[in-house]
LUMTI-68601 format. One record per residue (C-alpha): x, z, y; residue number from 1; residue in one letter. Coordinates in nm, 2 decimals. Example, Ala and Ser with C-alpha at 12.3 -4.5 7.8 and 13.67 -1.06 7.14 Angstrom:
# LUMTI-68601
node X: 1.23 | Z: 0.78 | Y: -0.45 | n: 1 | res: A
node X: 1.37 | Z: 0.71 | Y: -0.11 | n: 2 | res: S
***
This chain:
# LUMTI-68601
node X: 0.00 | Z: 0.00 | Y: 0.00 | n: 1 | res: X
node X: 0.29 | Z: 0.09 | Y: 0.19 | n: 2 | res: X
node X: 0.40 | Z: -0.24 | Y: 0.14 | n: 3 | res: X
node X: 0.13 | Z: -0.43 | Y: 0.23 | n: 4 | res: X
node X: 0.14 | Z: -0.27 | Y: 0.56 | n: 5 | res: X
node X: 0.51 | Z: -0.32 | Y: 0.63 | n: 6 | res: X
node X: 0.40 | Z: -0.67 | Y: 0.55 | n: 7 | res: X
node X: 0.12 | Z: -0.71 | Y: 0.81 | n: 8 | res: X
node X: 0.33 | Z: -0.53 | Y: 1.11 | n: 9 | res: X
node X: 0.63 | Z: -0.79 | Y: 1.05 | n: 10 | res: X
node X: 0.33 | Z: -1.08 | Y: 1.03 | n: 11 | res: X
node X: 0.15 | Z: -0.93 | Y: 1.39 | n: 12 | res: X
node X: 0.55 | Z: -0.91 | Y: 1.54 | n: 13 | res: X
node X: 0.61 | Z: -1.22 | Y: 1.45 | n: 14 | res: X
node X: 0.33 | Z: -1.43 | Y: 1.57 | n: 15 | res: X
node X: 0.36 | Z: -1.22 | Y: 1.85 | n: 16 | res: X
node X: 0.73 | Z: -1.34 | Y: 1.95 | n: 17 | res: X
node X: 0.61 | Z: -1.71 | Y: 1.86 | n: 18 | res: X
node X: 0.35 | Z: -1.64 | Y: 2.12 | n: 19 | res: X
node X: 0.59 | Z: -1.53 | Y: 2.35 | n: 20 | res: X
node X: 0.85 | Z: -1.81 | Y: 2.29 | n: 21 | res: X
node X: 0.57 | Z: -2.07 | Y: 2.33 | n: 22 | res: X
node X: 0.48 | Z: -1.94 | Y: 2.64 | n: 23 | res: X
node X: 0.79 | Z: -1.96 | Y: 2.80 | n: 24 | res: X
node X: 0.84 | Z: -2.31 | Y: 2.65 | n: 25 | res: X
node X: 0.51 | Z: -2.45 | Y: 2.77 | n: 26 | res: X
node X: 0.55 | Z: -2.26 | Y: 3.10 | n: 27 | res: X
node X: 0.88 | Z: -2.42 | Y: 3.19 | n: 28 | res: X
node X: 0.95 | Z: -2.77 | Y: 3.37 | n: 29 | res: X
node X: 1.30 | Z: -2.92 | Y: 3.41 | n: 30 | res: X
node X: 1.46 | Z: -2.60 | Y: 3.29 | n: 31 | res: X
node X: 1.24 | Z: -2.38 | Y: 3.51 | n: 32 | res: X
node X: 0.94 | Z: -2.14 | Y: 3.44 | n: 33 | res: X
node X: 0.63 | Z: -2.22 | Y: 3.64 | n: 34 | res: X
node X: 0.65 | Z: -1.88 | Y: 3.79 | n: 35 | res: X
node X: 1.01 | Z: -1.98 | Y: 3.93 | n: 36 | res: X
node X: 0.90 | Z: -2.35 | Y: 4.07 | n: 37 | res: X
node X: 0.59 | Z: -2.17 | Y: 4.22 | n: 38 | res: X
node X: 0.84 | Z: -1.90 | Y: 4.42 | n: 39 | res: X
node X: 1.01 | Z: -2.20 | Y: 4.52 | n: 40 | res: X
node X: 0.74 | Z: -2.36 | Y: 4.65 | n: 41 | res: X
node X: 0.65 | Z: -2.04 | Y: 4.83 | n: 42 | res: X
node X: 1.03 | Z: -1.97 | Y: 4.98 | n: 43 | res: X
node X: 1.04 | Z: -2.13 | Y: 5.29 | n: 44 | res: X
node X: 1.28 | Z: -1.89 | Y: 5.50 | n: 45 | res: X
node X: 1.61 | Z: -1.98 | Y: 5.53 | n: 46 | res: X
node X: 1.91 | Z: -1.75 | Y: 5.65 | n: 47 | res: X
node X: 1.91 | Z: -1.81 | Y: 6.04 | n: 48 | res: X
node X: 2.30 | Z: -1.74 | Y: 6.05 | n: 49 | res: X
node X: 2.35 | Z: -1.98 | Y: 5.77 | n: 50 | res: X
node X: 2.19 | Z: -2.24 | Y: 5.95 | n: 51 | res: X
node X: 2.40 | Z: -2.54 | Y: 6.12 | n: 52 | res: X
node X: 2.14 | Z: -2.83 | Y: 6.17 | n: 53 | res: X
node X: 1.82 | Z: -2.92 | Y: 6.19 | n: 54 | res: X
node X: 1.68 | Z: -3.22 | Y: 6.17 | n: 55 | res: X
node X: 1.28 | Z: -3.29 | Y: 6.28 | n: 56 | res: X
node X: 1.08 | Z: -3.57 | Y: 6.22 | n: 57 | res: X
node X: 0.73 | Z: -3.62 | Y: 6.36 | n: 58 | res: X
node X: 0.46 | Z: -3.90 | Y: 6.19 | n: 59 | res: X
node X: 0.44 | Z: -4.05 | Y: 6.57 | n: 60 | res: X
node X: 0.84 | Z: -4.17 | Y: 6.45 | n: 61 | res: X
node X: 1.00 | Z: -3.94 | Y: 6.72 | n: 62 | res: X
node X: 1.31 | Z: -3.72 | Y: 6.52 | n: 63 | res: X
node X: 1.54 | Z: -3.47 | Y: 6.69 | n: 64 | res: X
node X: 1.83 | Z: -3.35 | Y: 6.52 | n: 65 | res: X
node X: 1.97 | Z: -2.96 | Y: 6.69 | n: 66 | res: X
node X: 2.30 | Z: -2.88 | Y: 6.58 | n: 67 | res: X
node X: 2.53 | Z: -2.59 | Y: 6.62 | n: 68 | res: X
node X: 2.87 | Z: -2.62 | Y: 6.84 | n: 69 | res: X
node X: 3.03 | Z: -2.29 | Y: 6.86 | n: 70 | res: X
node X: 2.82 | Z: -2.05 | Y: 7.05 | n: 71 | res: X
node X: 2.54 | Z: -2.36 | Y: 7.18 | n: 72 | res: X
node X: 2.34 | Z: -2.56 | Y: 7.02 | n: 73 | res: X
node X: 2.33 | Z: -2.99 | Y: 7.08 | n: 74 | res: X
node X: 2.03 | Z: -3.20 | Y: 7.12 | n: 75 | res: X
node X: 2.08 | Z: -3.53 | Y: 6.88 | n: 76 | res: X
node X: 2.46 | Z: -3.51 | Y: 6.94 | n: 77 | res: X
node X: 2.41 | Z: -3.57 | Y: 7.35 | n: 78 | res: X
node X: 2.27 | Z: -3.26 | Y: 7.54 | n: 79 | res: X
node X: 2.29 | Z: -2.89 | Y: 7.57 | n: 80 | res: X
node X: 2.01 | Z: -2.74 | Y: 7.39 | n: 81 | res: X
node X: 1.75 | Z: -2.48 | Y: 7.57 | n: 82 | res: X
node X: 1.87 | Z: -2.18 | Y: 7.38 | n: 83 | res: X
node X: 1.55 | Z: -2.01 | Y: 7.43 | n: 84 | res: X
node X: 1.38 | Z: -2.31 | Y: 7.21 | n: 85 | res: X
node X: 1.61 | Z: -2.29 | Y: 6.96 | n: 86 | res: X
node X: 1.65 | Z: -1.94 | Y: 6.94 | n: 87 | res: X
node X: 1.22 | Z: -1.94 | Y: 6.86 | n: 88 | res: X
node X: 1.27 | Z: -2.23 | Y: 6.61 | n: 89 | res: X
node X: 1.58 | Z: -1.98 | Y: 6.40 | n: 90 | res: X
node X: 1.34 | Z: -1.69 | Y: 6.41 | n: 91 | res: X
node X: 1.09 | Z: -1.90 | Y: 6.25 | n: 92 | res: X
node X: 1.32 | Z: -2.03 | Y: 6.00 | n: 93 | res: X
node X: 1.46 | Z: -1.71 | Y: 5.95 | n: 94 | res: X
node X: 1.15 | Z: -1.51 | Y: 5.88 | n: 95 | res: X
node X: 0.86 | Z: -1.67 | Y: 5.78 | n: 96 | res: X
node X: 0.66 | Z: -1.59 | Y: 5.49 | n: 97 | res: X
node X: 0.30 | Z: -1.66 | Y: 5.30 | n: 98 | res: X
node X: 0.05 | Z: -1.49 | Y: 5.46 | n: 99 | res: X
node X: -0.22 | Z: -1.60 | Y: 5.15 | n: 100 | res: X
node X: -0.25 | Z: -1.90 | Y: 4.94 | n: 101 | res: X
node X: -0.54 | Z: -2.17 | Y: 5.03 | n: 102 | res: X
node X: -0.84 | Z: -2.10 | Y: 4.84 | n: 103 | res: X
node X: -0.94 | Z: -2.42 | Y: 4.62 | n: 104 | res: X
node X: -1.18 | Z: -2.53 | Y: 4.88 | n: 105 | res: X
node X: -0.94 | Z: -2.50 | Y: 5.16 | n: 106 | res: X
node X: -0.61 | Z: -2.67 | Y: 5.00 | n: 107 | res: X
node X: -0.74 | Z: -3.03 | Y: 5.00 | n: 108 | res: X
node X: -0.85 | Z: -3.03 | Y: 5.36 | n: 109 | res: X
node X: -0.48 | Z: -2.90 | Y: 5.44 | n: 110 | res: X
node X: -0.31 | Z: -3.14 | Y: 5.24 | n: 111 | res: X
node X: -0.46 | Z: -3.46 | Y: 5.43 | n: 112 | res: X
node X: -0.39 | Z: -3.25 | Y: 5.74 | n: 113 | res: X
node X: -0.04 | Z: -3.22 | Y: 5.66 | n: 114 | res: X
node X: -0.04 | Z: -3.56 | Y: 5.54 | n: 115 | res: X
node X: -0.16 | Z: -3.69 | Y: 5.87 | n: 116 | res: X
node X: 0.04 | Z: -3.44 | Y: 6.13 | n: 117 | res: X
node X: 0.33 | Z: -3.26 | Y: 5.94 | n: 118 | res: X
node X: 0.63 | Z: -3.21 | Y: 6.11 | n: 119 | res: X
node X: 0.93 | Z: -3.28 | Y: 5.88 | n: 120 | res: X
node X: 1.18 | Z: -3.00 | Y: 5.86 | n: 121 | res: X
node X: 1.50 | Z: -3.00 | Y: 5.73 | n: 122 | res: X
node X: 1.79 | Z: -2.73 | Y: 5.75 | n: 123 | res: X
node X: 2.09 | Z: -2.77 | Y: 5.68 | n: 124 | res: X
node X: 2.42 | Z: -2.52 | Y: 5.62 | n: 125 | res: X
node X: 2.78 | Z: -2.56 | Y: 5.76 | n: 126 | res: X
node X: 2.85 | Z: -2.82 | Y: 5.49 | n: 127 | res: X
node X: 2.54 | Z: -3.05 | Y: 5.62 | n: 128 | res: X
node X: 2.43 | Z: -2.96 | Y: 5.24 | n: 129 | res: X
node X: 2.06 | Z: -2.93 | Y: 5.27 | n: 130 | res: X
node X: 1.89 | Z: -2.57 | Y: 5.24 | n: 131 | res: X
node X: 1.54 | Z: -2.69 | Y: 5.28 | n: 132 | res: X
node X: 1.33 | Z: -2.92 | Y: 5.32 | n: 133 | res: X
node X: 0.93 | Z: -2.87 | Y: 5.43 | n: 134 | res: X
node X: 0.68 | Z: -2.99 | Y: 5.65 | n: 135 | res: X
node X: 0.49 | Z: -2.79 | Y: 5.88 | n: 136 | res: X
node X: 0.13 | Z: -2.84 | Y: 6.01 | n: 137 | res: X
node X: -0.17 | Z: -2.73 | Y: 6.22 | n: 138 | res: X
node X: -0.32 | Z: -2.37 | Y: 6.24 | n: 139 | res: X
node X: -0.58 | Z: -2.18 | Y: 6.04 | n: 140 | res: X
node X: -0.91 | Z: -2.14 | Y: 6.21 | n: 141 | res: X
node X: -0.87 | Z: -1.82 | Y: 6.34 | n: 142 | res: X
node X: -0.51 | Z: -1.95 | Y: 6.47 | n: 143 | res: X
node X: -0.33 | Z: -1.67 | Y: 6.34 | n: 144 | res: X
node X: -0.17 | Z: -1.86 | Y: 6.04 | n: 145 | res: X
node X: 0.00 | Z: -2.24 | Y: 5.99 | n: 146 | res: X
node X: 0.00 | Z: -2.49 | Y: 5.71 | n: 147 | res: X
node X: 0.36 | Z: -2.53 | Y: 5.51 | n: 148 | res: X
node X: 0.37 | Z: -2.72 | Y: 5.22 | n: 149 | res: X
node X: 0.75 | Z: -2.76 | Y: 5.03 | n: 150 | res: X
node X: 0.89 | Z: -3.11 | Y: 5.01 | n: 151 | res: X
node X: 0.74 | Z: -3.30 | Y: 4.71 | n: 152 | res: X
node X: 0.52 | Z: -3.00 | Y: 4.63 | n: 153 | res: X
node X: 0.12 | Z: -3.01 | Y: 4.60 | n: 154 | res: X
node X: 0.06 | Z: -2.68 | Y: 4.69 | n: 155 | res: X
node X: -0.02 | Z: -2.57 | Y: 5.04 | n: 156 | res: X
node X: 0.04 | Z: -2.19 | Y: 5.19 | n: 157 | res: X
node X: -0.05 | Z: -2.05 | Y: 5.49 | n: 158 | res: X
node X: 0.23 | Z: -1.86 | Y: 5.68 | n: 159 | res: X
node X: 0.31 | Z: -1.63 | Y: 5.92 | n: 160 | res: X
node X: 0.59 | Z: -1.42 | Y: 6.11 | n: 161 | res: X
node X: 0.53 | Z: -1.08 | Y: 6.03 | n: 162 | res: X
node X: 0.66 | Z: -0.98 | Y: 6.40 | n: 163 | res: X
node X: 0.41 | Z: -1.18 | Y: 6.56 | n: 164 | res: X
node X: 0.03 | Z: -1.26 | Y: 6.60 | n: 165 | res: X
node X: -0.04 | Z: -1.67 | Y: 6.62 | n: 166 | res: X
node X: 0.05 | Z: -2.00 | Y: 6.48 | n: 167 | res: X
node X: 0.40 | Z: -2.10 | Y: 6.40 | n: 168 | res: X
node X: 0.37 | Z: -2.49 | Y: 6.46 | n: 169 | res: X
node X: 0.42 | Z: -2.51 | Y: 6.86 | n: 170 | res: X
node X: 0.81 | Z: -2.38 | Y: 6.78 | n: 171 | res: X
node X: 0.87 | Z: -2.69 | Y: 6.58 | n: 172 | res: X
node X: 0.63 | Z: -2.96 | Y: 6.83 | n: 173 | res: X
node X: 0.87 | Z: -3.02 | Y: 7.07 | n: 174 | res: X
node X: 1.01 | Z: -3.36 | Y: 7.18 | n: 175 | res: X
node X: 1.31 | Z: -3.48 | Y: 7.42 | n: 176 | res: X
node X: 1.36 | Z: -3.29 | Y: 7.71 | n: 177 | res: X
node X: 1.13 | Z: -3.01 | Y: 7.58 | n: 178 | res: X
node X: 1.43 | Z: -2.92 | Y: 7.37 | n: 179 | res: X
node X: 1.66 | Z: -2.98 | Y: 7.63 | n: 180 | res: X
node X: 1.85 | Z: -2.70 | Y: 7.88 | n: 181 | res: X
node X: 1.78 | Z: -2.75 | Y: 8.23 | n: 182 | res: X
node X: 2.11 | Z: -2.60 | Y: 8.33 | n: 183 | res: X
node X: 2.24 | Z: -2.77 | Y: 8.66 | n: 184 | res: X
node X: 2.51 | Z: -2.55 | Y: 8.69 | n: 185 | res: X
node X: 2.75 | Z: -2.36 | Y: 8.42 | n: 186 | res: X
node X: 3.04 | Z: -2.29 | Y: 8.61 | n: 187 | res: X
node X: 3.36 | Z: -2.09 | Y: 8.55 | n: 188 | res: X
node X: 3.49 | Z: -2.00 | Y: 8.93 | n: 189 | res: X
node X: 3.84 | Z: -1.98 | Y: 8.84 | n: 190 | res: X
node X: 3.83 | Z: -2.33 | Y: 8.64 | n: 191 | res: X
node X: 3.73 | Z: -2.51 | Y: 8.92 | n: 192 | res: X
node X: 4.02 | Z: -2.69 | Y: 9.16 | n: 193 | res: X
node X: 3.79 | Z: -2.84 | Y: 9.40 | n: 194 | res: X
node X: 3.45 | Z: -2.86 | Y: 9.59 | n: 195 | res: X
node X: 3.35 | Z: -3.14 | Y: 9.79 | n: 196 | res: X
node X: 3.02 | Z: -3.12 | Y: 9.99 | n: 197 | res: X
node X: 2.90 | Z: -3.37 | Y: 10.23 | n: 198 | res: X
node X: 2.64 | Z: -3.33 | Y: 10.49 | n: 199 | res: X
node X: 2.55 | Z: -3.69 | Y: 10.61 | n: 200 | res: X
node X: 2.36 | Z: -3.54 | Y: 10.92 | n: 201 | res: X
node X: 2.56 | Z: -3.23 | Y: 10.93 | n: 202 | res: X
node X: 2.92 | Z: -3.44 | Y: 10.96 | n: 203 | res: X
node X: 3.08 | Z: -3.15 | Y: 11.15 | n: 204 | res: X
node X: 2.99 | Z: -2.90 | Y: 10.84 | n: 205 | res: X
node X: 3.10 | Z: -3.15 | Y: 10.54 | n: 206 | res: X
node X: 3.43 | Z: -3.02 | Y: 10.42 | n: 207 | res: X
node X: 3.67 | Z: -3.01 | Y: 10.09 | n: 208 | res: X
node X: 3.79 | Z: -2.70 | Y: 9.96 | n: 209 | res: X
node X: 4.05 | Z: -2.76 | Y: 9.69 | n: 210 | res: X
node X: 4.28 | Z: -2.47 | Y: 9.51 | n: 211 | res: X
node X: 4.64 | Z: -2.47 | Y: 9.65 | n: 212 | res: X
node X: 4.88 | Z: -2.21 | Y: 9.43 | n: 213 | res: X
node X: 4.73 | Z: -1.92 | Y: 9.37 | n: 214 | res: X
node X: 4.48 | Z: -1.93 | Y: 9.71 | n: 215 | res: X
node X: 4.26 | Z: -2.22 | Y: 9.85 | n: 216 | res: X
node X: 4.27 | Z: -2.44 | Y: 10.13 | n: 217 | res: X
node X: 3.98 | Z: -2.58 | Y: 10.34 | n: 218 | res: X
node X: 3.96 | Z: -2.86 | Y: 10.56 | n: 219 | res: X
node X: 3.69 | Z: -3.12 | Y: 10.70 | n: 220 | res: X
node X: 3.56 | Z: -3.40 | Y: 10.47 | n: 221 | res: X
node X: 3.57 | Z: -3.67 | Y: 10.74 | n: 222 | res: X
node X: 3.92 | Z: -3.73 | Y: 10.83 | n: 223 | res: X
node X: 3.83 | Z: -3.80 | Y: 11.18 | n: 224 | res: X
node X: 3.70 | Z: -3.47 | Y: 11.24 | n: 225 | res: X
node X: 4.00 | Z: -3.29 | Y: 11.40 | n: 226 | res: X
node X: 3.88 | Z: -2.94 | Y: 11.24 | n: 227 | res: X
node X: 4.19 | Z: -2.80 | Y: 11.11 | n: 228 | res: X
node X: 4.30 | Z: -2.75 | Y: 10.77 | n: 229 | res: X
node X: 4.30 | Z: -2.40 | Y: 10.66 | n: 230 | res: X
node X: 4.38 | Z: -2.12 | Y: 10.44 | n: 231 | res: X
node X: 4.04 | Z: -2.02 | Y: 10.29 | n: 232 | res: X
node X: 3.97 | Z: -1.67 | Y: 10.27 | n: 233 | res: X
node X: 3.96 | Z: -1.57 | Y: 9.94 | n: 234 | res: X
node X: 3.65 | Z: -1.31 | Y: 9.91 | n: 235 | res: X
node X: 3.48 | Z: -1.60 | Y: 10.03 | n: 236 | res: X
node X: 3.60 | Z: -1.87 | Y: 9.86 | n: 237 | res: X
node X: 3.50 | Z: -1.58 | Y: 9.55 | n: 238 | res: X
node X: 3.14 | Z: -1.53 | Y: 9.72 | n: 239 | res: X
node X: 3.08 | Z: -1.95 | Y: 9.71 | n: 240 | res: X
node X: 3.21 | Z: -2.03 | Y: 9.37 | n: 241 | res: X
node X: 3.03 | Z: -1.79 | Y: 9.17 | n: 242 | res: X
node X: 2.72 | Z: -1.96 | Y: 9.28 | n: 243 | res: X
node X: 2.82 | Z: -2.21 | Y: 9.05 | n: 244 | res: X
node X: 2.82 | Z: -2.01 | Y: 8.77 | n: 245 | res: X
node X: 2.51 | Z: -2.04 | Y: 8.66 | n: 246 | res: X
node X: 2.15 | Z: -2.28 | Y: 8.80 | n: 247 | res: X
node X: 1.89 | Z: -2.35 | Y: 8.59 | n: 248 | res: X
node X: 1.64 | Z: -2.60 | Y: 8.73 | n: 249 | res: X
node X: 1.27 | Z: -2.59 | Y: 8.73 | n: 250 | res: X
node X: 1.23 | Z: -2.90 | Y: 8.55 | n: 251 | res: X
node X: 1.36 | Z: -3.24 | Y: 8.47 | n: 252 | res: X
node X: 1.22 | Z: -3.49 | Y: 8.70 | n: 253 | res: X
node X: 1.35 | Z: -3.83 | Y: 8.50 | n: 254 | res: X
node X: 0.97 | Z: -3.92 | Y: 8.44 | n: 255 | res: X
node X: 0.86 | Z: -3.92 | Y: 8.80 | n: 256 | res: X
node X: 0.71 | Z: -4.29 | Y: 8.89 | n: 257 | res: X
node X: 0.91 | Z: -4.25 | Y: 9.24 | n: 258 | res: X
node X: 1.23 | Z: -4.17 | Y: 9.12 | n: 259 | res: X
node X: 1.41 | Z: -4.46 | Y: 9.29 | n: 260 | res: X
node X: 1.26 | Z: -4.44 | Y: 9.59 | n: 261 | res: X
node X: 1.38 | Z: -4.08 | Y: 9.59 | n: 262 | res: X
node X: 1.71 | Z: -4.19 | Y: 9.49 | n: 263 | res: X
node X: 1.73 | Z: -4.43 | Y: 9.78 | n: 264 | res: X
node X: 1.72 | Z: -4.17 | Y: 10.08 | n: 265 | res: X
node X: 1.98 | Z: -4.05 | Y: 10.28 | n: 266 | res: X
node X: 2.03 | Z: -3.69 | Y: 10.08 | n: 267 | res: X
node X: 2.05 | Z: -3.35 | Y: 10.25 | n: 268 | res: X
node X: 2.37 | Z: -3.28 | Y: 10.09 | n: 269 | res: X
node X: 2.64 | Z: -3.38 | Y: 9.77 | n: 270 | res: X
node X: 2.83 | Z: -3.17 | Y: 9.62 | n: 271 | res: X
node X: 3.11 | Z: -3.28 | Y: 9.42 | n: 272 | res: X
node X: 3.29 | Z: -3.02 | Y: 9.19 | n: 273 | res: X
node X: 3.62 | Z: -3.10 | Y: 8.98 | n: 274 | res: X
node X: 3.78 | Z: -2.89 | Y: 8.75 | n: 275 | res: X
node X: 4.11 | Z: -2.80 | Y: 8.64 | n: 276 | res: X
node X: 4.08 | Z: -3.05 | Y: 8.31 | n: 277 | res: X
node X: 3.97 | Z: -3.33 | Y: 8.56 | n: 278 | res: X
node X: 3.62 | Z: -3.36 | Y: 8.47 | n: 279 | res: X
node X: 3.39 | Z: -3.38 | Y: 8.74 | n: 280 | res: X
node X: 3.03 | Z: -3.35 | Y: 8.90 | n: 281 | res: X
node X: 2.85 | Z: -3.50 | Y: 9.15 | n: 282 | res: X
node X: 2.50 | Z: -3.37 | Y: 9.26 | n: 283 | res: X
node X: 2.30 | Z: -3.56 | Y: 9.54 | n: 284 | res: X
node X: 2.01 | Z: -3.32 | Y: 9.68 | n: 285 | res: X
node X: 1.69 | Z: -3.49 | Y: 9.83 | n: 286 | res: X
node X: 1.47 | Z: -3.24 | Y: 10.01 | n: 287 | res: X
node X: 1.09 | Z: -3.21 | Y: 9.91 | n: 288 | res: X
node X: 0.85 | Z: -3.17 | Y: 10.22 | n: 289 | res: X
node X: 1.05 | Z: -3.14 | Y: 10.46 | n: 290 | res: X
node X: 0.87 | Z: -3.22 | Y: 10.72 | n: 291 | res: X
node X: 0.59 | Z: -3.03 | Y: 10.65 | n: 292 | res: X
node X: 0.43 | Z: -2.86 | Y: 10.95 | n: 293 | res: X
node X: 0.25 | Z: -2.51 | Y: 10.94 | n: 294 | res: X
node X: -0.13 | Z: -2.54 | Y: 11.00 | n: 295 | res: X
node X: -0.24 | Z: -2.53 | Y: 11.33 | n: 296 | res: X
node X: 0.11 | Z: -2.51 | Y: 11.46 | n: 297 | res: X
node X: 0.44 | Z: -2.74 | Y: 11.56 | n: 298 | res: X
node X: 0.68 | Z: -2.50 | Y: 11.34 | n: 299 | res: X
node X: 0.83 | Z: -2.67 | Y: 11.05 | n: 300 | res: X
node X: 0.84 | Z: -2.49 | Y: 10.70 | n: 301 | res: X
node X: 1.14 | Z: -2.44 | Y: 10.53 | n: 302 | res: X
node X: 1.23 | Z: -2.65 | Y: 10.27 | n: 303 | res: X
node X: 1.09 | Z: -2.46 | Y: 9.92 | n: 304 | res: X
node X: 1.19 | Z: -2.75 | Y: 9.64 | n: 305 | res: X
node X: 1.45 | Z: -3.07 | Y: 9.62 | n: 306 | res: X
node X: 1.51 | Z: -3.30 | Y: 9.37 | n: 307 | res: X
node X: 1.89 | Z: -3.27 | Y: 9.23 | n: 308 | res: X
node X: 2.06 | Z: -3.58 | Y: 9.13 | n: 309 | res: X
node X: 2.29 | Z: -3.59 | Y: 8.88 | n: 310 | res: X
node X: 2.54 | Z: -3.88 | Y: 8.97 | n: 311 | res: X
node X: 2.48 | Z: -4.15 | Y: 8.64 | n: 312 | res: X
node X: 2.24 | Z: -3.92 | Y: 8.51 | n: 313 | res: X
node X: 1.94 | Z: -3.66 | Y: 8.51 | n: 314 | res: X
node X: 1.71 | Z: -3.62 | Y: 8.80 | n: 315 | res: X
node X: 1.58 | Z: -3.25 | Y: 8.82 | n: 316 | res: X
node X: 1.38 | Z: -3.05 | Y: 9.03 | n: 317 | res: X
node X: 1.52 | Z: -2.73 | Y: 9.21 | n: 318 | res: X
node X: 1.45 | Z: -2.45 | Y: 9.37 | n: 319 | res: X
node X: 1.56 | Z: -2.37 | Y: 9.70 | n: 320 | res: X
node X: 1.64 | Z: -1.99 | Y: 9.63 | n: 321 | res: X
node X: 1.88 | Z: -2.11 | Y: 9.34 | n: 322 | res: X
node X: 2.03 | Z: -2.36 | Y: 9.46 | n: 323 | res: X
node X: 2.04 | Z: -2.26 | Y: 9.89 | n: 324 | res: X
node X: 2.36 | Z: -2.05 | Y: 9.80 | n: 325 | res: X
node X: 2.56 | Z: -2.34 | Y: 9.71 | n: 326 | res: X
node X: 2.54 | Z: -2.49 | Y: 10.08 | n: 327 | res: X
node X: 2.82 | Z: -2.38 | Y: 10.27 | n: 328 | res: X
node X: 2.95 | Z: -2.51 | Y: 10.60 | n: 329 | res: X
node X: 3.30 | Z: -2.54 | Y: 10.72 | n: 330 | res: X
node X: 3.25 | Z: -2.29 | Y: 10.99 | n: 331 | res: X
node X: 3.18 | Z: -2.03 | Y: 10.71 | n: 332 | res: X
node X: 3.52 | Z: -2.00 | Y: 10.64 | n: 333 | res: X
***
């Protein structure tokens, strides 16, 4: 009897290891268990310090590749990124998870969505070997969570940052200039060897500083102007060229349908800055109303706005409180 029961216990263990084993066999696909393809399919945050490119595609054709360059980021290879964009898109990348799976009735609806407006994403490491690859869609009805679905995956999720309340998909919708820095200025003072600014109705005002030795010299722009040349001062010369440390403009201007007719006034003032490597800058600035007259009065306002023109490039638009400490005269040293 004994026997028989020894016999039954190894039958039950054994079937029950077949069962097992045939589980594990039917569950698997190219070497993987279903459970480990599905928590692939669910992974989509990458390591945000790992992360050296990223490359987005939209389905309207427009692509933008971000890369990292030391302690900045590059827009397709030509521009500065706007750190503050880029910084959003690495927390995203960094921390998002599944905040529930579609239900059955919800997943097809997001598939064609994603089929229709997914944003391609794909991350890449220090060895532009790819880390992920997944496209990003629109938000949840309540707008509190945002379509991924995994590259060459079926299966939709809907995810979240933990940190934060709202969808995910405006970090990643961005296109040209959005993800470019408006930074007009980024100066180091003591790498700078000269400062040209011209005043074409202020003639008597235009001068050239330029870095003699260890101090500065000053003298007028227009060599017919019998102004002296000078030693500069060198708390001021200090006080003007950290002003060109840092300028952020309010906004490119490139767009605007009267950009050449802008560009063909007299300007207010250029400013031309070379530095110790020989590179250089030019920046033409075009005022914005100035001739605007208080109501009810003859006084004329002070100028609040002008367009900066970056010589063989960008057109922005700037603010007078930024950018008013950068015009020196002559006289003021």
């Amino acid at each position: 009897m004994a026997k028989r029961k020894n016999t039954t216990l190894y039958l039950l263990i054994g079937f029950l290891v077949i069962a097992v084993a045939a589980y594990f066999w039917l569950d698997q696909e190219d070497g993987k268990t279903k459970t480990e393809m599905l928590k692939e399919e669910m992974t989509f945050k990458v390591d945000g310090q790992k992360v050296h490119k990223i490359f987005l595609a939209k389905r309207s054709g427009v692509t933008t590749t971000l890369t990292r360059e030391g302690d900045h980021w590059m827009v397709d290879g030509k521009y500065r990124a706007n750190q503050n964009a880029v910084n959003n898109l690495l927390e995203t990348i960094d921390q998002v998870e599944v905040q529930f799976v579609p239900t059955k009735e919800m997943a097809p609806n997001a598939i064609k969505e994603l089929a229709t407006i997914g944003i391609k994403v794909e991350v890449y490491d220090e060895n532009d070997q790819m880390m992920k690859a997944y496209y990003v869609g629109g938000m949840t009805n309540n707008e509190l969570g945002t379509f991924f679905i995994m590259e060459n995956s079926d299966k939709p999720f809907v995810c979240h940052l933990p940190t934060m309340q709202g969808g995910l998909r405006a970090r990643f919708d961005l296109e040209g200039e959005q993800w470019r820095d408006k930074g007009l200025y980024s100066e180091k003072p003591d790498e700078i060897a000269k400062v040209t600014i011209e005043y074409p109705q202020q003639k008597s005002e235009s001068f050239v500083l330029e870095k003699n030795g260890a101090g500065y010299k000053v003298k007028p722009f227009d060599p017919l102007n019998k102004k002296p040349e000078i030693d500069a001062d060198a708390t001021k010369v200090n006080s003007f060229l950290i002003g060109f440390d840092k300028i952020v403009a309010e906004a490119f201007e490139n767009k605007n349908p009267n950009r050449d007719s802008i560009l063909s006034l007299v300007p207010f003032a250029t400013i031309a800055i070379e530095r110790e490597n020989g590179s250089k800058k030019t920046v033409s600035y075009f005022p914005i109303d100035k001739d605007k007259i208080r109501a009810g009065t003859n006084e004329r306002l002070p100028v609040e706005r002008y367009y900066a023109y970056e010589h063989d490039g960008d057109l922005f638009l700037v603010q007078q409180r930024n950018v008013g400490k950068l015009f020196w005269g002559y006289s003021n040293f």
